[in-house]
Legacy VTK file of the C-alpha trace (Angstrom):
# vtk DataFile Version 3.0
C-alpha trace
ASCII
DATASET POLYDATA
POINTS 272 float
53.590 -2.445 -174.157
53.420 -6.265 -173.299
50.399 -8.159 -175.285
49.000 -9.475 -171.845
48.568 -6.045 -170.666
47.238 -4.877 -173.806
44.571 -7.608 -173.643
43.672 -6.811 -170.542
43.412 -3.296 -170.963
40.474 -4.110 -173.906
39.267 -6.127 -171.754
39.651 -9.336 -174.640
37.702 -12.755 -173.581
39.935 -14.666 -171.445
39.606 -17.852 -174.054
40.748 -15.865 -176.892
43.643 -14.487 -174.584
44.460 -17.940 -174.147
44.521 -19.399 -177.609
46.791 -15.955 -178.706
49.071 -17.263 -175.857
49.269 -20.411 -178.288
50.551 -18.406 -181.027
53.782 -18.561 -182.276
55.362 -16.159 -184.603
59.104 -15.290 -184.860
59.804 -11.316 -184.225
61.314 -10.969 -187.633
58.034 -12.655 -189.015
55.971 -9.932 -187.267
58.467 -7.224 -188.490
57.811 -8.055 -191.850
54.309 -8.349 -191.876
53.975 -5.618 -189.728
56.123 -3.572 -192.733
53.989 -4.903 -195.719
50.427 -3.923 -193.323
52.170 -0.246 -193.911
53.727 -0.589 -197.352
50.132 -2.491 -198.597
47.371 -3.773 -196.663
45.967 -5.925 -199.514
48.889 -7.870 -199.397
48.719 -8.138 -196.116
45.351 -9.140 -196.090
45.535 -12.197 -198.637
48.933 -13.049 -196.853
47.695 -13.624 -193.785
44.012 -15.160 -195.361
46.245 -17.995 -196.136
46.950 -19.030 -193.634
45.052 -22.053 -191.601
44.108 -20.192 -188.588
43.605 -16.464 -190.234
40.844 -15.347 -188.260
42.775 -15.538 -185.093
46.049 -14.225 -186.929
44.164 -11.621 -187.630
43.635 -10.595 -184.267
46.979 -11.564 -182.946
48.724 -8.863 -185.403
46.232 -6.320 -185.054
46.689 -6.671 -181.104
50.117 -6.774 -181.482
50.497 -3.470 -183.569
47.552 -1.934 -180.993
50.526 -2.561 -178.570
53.030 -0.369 -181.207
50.564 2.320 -181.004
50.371 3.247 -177.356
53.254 5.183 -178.009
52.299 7.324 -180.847
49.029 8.072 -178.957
50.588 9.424 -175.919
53.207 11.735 -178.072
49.211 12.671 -179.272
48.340 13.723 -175.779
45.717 11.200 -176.170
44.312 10.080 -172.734
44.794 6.442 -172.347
40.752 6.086 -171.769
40.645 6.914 -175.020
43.315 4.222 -176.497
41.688 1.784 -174.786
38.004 2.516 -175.533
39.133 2.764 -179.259
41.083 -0.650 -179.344
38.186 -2.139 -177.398
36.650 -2.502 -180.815
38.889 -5.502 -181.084
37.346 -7.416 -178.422
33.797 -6.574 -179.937
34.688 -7.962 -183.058
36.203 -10.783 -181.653
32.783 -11.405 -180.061
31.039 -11.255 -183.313
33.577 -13.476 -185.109
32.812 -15.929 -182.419
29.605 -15.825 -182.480
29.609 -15.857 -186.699
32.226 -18.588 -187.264
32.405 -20.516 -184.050
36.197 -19.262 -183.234
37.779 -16.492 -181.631
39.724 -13.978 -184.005
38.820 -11.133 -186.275
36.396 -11.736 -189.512
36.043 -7.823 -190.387
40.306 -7.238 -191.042
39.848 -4.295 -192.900
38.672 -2.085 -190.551
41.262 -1.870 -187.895
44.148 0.101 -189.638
42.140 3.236 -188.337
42.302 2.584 -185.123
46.458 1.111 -185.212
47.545 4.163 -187.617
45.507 6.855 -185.161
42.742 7.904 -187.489
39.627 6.971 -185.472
39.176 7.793 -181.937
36.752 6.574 -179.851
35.090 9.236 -177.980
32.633 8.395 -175.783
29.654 6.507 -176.979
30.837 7.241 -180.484
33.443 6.661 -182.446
35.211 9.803 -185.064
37.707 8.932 -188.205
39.417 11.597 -189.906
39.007 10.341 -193.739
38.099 11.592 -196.989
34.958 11.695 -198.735
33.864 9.053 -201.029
30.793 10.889 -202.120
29.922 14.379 -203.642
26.995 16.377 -201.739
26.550 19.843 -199.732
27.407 21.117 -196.391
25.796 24.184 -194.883
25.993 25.032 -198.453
29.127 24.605 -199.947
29.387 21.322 -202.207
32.095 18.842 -200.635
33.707 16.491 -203.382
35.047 13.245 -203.192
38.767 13.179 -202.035
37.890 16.229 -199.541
38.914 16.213 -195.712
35.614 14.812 -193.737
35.400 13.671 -190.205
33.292 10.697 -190.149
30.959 9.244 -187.145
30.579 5.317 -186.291
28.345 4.184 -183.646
30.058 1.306 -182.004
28.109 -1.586 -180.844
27.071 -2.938 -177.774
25.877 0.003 -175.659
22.524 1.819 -175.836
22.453 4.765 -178.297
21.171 7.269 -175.292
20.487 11.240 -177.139
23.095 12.931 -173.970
25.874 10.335 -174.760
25.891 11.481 -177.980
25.908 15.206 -177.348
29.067 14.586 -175.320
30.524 12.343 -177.801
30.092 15.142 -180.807
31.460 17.855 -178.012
34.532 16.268 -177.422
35.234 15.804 -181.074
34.294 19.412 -181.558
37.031 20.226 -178.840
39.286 18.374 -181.140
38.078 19.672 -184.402
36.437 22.298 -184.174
32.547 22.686 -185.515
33.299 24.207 -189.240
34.632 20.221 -190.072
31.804 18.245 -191.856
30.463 15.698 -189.748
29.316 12.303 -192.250
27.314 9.132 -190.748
27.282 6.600 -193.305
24.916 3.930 -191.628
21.855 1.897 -191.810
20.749 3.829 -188.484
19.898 6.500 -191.324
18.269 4.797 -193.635
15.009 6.250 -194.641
13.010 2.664 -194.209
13.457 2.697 -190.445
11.002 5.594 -190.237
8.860 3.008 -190.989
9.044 1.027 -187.701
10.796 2.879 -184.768
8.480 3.619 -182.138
8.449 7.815 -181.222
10.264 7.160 -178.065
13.125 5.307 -180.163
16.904 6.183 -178.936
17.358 5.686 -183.295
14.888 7.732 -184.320
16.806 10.630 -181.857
20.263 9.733 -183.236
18.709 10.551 -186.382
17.951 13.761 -185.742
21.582 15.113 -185.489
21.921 14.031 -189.139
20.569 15.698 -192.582
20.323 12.767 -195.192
21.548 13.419 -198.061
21.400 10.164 -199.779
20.364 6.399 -199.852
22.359 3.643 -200.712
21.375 0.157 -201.253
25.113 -1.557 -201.653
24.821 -3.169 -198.590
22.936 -5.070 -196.275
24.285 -3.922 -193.231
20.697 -3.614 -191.365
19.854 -6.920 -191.638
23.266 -7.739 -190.337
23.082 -4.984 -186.913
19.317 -6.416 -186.542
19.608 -10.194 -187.240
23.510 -10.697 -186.292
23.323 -12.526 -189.420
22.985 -12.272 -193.379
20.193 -14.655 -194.631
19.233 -15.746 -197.514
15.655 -16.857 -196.646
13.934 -14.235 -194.750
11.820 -16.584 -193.182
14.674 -17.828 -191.341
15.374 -14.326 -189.620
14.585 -14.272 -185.639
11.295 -12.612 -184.258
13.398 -11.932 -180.974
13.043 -8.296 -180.580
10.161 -5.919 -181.787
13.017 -4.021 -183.972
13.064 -8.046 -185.565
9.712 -8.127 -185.914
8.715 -5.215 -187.716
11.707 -5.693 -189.649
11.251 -8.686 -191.006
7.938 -7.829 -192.091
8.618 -5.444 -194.479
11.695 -7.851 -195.736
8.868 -10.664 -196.149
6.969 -7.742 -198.420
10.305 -7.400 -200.340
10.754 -3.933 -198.681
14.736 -3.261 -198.708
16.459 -1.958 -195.930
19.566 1.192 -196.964
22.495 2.792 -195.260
22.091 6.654 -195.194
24.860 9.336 -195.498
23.835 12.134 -193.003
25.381 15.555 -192.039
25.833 17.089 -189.029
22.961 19.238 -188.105
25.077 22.353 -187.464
22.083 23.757 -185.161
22.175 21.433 -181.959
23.749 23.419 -179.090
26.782 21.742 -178.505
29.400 23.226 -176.399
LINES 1 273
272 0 1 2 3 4 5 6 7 8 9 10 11 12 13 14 15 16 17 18 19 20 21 22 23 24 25 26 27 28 29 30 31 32 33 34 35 36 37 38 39 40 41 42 43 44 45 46 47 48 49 50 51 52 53 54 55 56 57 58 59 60 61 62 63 64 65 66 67 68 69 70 71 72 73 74 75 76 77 78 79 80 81 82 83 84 85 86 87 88 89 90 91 92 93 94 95 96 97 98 99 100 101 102 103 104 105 106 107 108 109 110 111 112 113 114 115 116 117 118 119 120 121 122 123 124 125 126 127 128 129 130 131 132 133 134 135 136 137 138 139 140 141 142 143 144 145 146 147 148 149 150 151 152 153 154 155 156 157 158 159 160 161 162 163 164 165 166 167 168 169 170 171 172 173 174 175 176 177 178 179 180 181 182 183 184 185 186 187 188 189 190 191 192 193 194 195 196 197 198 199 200 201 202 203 204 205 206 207 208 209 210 211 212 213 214 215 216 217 218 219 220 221 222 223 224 225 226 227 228 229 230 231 232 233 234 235 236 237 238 239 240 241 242 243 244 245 246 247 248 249 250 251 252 253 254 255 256 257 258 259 260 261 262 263 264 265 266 267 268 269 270 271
């Protein structure tokens, strides 16, 4: 596949489109970088973090092996809808990098190998990686360890989180899986501060309801990040844009802390 049609087919920004046009890398240069993202993606990584204009590097590669995938996905039987709503999460990130740092490119490199190497599928409103667990806990009763097969579920940004959208998304994956797979969300949208200020009619506070928690984590602050589109150090500099802001920062300002949440599937819903 050509890297125009590729880039039209995720529908990437026009002026980003434009300054990959601008790129110029030699075909044995992408070979081998291409080989050592297989071989050993850290090495990849601070290779290409070296380089003066990494951000948009980033994306160039990472559009360029989205174009070595198509391939592999068909011999999948996977629909192209599907390849392109998954690799759309290229142009999303793009946005945010933009938006971040000023520049078109990719900011968040280490999360795209899923996507190029055909372990995360975007389904629908939500997104489903085939992974392994990085945390003990129990399943309808059986304990799962860390290392065991897990199918994970991301909620991609950009789109409302309607309750149906989801109940199609988790059908389709059961289609592919099957409903005996454990189902983890690993996410701020289940951490258990947020009971604290979602209204009842909240499209969160329904999302949350497919989902048993069985843990809080505190590693990140990934909330403040979906929320504020930004990290802060002052709190007081947050935005009071939205009444999700609002309340948010509130409890921040009280030194409340906001966690991600590792939930499992709800085996109970009547999915089909």
């Amino acid at each position: 596949m050509r890297l125009d049609r590729f880039c039209e087919g995720i529908r990437l920004m026009p002026e980003a489109v434009k300054e990959l046009e601008s790129i110029e890398v030699e075909e044995e240069e992408y070979k081998k970088n291409k080989r050592l993202f297989q071989e050993d993606k850290d090495a990849f990584y601070a290779a290409i973090l070296k380089e003066k204009k990494f951000r948009l590097l980033f994306l160039y590669y990472f559009c360029r092996m989205g174009c070595d995938a198509w391939e592999e996905y068909i011999k999948k039987g996977i629909s192209e809808k599907v390849y392109w709503d998954t690799f759309y999460d290229l142009t999303l990130w793009c946005g945010n990098c933009r938006q971040e740092y000023g520049e078109y490119g990719i900011a968040q490199y280490d999360w795209f190998y899923r996507a190029i190497e055909g372990k995360l599928l975007r389904l629908g409103r939500l997104e489903f990686e085939q992974g392994c667990s990085e945390w003990e806990f129990v399943c309808r009763g059986r304990k799962v360890s860390p290392g065991e097969p897990v199918i994970y579920v991301h909620v991609p940004q950009g789109e409302r989180l309607e309750w149906k959208e989801c109940l199609e998304s988790f059908a389709r994956a059961f289609r592919l899986w099957g409903k005996d797979r454990c189902y983890l969300c690993h996410s701020w949208l289940l951490g258990e501060e947020l009971e604290d200020i979602l209204p009842e009619e909240s499209n969160i506070r329904k999302f949350r309801e497919f989902f048993t928690v069985v843990r809080i984590d505190y590693e990140e602050r990934e909330a403040e990040w979906r929320v504020f589109r930004t990290v802060n150090r002052s709190i007081k500099a947050y935005p009071e844009e939205t009444a999700l802001q609002k309340r948010m920062k509130k409890l921040l300002l009280e030194g409340k802390c906001f966690g991600n949440g590792l939930g499992v599937w709800k085996n109970g819903r009547n999915v089909r």
